[in-house]
C-alpha positions in Angstrom: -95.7 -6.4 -10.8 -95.3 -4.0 -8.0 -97.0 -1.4 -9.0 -99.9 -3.8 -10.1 -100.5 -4.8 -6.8 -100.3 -1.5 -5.3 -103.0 -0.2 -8.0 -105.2 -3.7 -7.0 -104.9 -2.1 -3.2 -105.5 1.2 -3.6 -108.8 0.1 -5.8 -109.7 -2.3 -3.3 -109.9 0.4 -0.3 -111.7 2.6 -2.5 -114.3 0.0 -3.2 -114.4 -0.9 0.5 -114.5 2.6 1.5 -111.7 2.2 3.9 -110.5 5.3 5.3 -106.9 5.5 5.9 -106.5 6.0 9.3 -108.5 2.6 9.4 -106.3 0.5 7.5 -103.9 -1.2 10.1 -107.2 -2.2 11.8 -108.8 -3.6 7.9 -105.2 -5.6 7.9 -105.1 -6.9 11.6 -108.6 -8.6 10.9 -107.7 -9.6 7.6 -105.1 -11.4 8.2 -106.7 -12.9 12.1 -109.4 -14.2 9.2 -106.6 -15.9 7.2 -105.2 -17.3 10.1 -108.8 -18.7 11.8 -109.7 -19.7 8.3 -105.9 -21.7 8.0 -106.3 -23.5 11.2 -109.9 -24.5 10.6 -108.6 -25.9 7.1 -105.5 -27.8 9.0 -107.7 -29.2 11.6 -109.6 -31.6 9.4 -108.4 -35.1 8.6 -107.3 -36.0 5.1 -106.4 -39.2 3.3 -102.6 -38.8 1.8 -100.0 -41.0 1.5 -96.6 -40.4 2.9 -93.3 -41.2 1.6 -90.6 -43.2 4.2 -87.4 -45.2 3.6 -87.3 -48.2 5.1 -84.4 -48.3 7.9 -83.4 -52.2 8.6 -82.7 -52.4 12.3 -82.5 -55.4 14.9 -81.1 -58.0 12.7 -80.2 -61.6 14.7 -76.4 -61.3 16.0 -75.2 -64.0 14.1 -76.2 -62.5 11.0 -75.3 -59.6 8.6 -77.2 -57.9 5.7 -75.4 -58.5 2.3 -76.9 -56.6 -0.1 -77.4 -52.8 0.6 -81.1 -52.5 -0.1 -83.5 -49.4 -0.7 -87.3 -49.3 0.0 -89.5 -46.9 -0.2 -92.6 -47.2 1.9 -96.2 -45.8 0.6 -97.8 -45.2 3.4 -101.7 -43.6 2.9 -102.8 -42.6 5.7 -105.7 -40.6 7.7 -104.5 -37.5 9.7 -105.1 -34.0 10.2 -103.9 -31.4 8.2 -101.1 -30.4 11.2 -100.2 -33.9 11.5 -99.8 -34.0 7.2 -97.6 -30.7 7.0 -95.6 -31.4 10.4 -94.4 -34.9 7.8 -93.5 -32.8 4.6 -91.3 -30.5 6.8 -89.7 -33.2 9.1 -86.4 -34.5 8.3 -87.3 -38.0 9.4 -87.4 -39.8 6.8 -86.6 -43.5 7.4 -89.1 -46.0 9.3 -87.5 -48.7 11.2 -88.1 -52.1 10.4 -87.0 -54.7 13.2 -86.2 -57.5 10.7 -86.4 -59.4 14.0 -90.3 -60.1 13.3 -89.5 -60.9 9.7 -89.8 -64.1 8.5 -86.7 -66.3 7.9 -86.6 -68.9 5.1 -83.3 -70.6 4.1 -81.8 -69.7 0.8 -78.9 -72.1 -0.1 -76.7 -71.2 2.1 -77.9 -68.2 3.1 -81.3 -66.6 4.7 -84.1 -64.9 2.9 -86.2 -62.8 5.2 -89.0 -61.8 4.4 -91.6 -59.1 5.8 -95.3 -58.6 4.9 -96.6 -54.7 5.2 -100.7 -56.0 5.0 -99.1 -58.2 9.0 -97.4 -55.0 9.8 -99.9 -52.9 10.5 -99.9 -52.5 14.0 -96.2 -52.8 13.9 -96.1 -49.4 11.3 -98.3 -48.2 13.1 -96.7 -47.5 16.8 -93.7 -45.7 15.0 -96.5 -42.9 13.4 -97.8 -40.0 15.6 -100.9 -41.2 17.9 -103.0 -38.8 15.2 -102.3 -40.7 12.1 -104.2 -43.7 11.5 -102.3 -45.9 8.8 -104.9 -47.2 6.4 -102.5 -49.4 3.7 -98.9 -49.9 2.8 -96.8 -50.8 0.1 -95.3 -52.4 -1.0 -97.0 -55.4 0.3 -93.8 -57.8 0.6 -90.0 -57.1 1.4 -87.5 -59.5 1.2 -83.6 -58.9 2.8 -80.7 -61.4 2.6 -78.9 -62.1 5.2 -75.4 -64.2 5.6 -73.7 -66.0 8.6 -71.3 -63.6 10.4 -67.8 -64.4 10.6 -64.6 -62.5 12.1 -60.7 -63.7 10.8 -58.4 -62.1 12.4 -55.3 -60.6 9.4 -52.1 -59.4 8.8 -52.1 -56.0 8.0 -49.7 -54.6 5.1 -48.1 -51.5 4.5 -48.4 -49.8 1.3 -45.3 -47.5 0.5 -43.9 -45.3 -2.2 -40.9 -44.4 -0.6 -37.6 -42.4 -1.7 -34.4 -41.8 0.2 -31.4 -39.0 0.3 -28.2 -40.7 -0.9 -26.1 -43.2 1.0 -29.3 -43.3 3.0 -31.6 -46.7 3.1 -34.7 -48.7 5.1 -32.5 -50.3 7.7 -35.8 -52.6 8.3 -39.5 -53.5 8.1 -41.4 -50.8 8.7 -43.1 -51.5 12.5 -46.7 -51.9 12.6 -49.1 -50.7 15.6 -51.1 -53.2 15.7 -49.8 -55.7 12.9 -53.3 -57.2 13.0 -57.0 -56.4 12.1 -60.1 -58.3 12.9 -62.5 -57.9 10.0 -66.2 -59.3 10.3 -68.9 -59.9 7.8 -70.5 -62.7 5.6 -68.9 -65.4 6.1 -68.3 -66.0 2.2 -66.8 -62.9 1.6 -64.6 -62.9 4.5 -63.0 -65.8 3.5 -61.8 -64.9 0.5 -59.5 -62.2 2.1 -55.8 -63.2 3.2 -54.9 -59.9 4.3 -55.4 -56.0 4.8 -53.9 -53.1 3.5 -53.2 -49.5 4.3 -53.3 -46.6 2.5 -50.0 -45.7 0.7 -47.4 -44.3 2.7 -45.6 -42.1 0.1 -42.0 -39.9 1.7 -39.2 -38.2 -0.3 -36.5 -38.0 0.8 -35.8 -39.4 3.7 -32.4 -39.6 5.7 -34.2 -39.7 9.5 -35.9 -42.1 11.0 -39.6 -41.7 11.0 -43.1 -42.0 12.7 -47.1 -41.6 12.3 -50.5 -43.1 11.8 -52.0 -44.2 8.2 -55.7 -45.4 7.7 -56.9 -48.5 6.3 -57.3 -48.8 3.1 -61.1 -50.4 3.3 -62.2 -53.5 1.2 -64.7 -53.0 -1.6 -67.7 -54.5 0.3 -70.0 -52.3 2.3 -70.2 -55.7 4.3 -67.4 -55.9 6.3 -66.7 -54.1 9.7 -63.3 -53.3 11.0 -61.8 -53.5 14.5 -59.9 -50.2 13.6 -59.2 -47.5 11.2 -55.9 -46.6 11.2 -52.6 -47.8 12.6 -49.6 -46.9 13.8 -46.1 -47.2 11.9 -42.4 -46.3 12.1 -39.3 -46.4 9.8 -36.2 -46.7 10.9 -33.4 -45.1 8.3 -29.8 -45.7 8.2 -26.7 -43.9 6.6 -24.8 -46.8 4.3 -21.3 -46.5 2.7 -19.5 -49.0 0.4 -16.6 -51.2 1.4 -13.9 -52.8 -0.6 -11.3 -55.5 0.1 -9.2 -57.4 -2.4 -9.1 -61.6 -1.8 -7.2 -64.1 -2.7 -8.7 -67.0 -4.9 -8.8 -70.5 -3.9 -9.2 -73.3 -6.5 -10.9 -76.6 -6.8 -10.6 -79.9 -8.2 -6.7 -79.1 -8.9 -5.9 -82.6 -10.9 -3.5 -84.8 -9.5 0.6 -83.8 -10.3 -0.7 -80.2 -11.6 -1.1 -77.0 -10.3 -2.2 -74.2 -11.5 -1.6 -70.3 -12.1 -4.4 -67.7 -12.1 -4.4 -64.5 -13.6 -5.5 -62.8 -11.4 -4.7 -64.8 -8.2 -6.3 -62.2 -6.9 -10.0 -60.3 -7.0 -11.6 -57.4 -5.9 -14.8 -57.0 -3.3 -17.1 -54.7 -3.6 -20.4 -54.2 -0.7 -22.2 -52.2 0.8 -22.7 -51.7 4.9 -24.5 -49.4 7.0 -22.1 -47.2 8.7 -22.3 -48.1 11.8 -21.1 -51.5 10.8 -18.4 -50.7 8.3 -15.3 -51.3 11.2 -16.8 -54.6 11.7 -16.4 -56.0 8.6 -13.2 -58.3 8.4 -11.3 -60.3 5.2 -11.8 -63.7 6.5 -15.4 -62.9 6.3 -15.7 -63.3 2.3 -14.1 -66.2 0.7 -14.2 -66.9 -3.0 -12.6 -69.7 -5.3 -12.9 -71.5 -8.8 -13.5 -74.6 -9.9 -11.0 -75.6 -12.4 -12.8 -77.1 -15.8 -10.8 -77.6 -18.7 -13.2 -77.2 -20.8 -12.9 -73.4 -20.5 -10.6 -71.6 -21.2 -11.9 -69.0 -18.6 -13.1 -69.7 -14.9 -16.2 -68.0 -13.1 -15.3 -67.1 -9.5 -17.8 -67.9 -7.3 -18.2 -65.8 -3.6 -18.5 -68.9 -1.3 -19.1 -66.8 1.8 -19.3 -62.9 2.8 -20.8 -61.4 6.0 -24.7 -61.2 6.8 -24.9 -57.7 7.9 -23.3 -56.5 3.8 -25.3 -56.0 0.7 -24.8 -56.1 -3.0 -21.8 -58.2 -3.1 -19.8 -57.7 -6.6 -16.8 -59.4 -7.8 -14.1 -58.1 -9.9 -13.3 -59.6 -12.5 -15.9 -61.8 -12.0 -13.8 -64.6 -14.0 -9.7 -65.4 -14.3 -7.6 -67.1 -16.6 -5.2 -69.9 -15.9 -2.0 -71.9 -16.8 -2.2 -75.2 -16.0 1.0 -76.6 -15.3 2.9 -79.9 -14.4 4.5 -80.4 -11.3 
């Protein structure tokens, strides 16, 4: 292809006669002529039409777009050629529309507004360059729905995948910075929502307490608006050991000129405590007892009290045989 254009050259100074020591000047003017003859061709007006995307903009404060609409504008149009290619290589490519000066009509319970391009004229018109005279539009009618705006102000909740050492445990809910989130939107899907949740806080692991920020996981509506993105949390972690005591039994409903023998009189207590608490946990803490039924030949002990700050309580043997004997 090259050497094709170098032979079409060569031939072409030949034909013109152009010496070589003349040739930059032959180029100079030939291209000076391409240029002249490029801005003479640009300076002329055309008719074209022009491609925007609409860009809703000034809508009433009380209200919010609920449906995430596209439009393309069509805009033909009469304007020089520099106007024309300065368009094709802008980036600009959304028009504004104030949907202030659209029309509302009530929709149910919502609002239709509507605009119309062949009223909008003028309007279009102060947004194009003061060269380019807008001749038609379309389309000719756009309509946007809007909703009443509402704010609730929710609970936000933690999300956690979570894993600790051994003998290490959540000593409680993980804090929250802030523990609230003020969501706004349509007013119908706003509503619907009781809370807010993060993203999932996932740590293996753990044996220290811990700290950070996590994002909010956002709703599946384009919608709603947030008052923030991310919050703060912390975990707080302590060491645990298991405790165990042995307790006597105490028995009820004994009937009248009986008494009875267990065997065991005596169980076995099982807990856990975190180990900053395991001195302060005392016998007369933890109670437990039967309740004689002669129907069985076996009783159930029941644990009728144990400490608050102790978890996973078991009893062994969790039932005891008896003699019943008279007095």
């Amino acid at each position: 292809m090259l050497s094709k254009l170098t032979f079409l050259f060569n031939r072409l100074i030949v034909v013109l006669r152009i010496e070589r020591k003349q040739l930059p000047i032959f180029l100079f003017l030939l291209a000076l002529s391409t240029l002249f003859w490029i801005l003479t061709v640009l300076s002329k007006d055309y008719t074209t039409t022009i491609h925007y995307e609409a860009a809703f903009v000034d809508l009433p404060d009380d209200k919010l777009l609920i449906e995430d609409k596209n439009v393309d504008l069509h805009l033909q149009v009469i304007a020089p050629g520099f106007t024309i290619l300065a368009h094709r290589l802008s980036f600009r490519k959304h028009l504004p529309l104030s949907v202030s000066t659209f029309i509302p009509k009530k929709k149910g319970n919502k609002w239709n507004y509507y605009w119309l391009g062949k009223q909008s004229i003028s309007q279009l018109q102060e947004v194009l360059p003061t060269n380019m005279q807008l001749l038609h539009v379309q389309p000719n009618r756009i309509d946007v729905l809007l909703d009443e705006k509402a704010e609730r102000v929710l609970p936000i909740q933690i999300k956690t995948d979570l894993s600790f050492k051994d003998l290490f445990r959540q000593k409680e809910p993980i804090k929250l910075e802030p523990s609230t989130i003020v969501i706004s939107g349509p007013k119908a899907v706003v509503e619907v929502f009781s809370s807010i949740s993060t993203e999932t806080l996932k740590i293996d692991d753990i044996n220290a307490n811990s700290s950070g920020t996590i994002n909010i996981e956002p709703l599946n509506h384009f919608e709603i608006n947030y008052s923030l993105s991310k919050v703060s949390w912390e975990l707080k972690v302590e060491q645990f050991t298991e405790g165990e005591m042995t307790l006597p039994i105490s028995i009820k409903n004994v009937p009248k000129g009986y008494e009875i023998k267990l065997f065991p009189d005596e169980v076995t207590v099982n807990y856990l405590v975190s180990l900053d608490k395991f001195d302060l946990v005392k016998k007369e803490m933890f109670a437990t007892s039967v309740n004689f039924d002669n129907t069985k030949k076996r009783l159930p002990i029941e644990l009728v009290r144990q400490a608050d700050f102790v978890e996973n309580v078991r009893v062994k043997p969790d039932k005891v045989e008896y003699f019943l004997i008279k007095k």
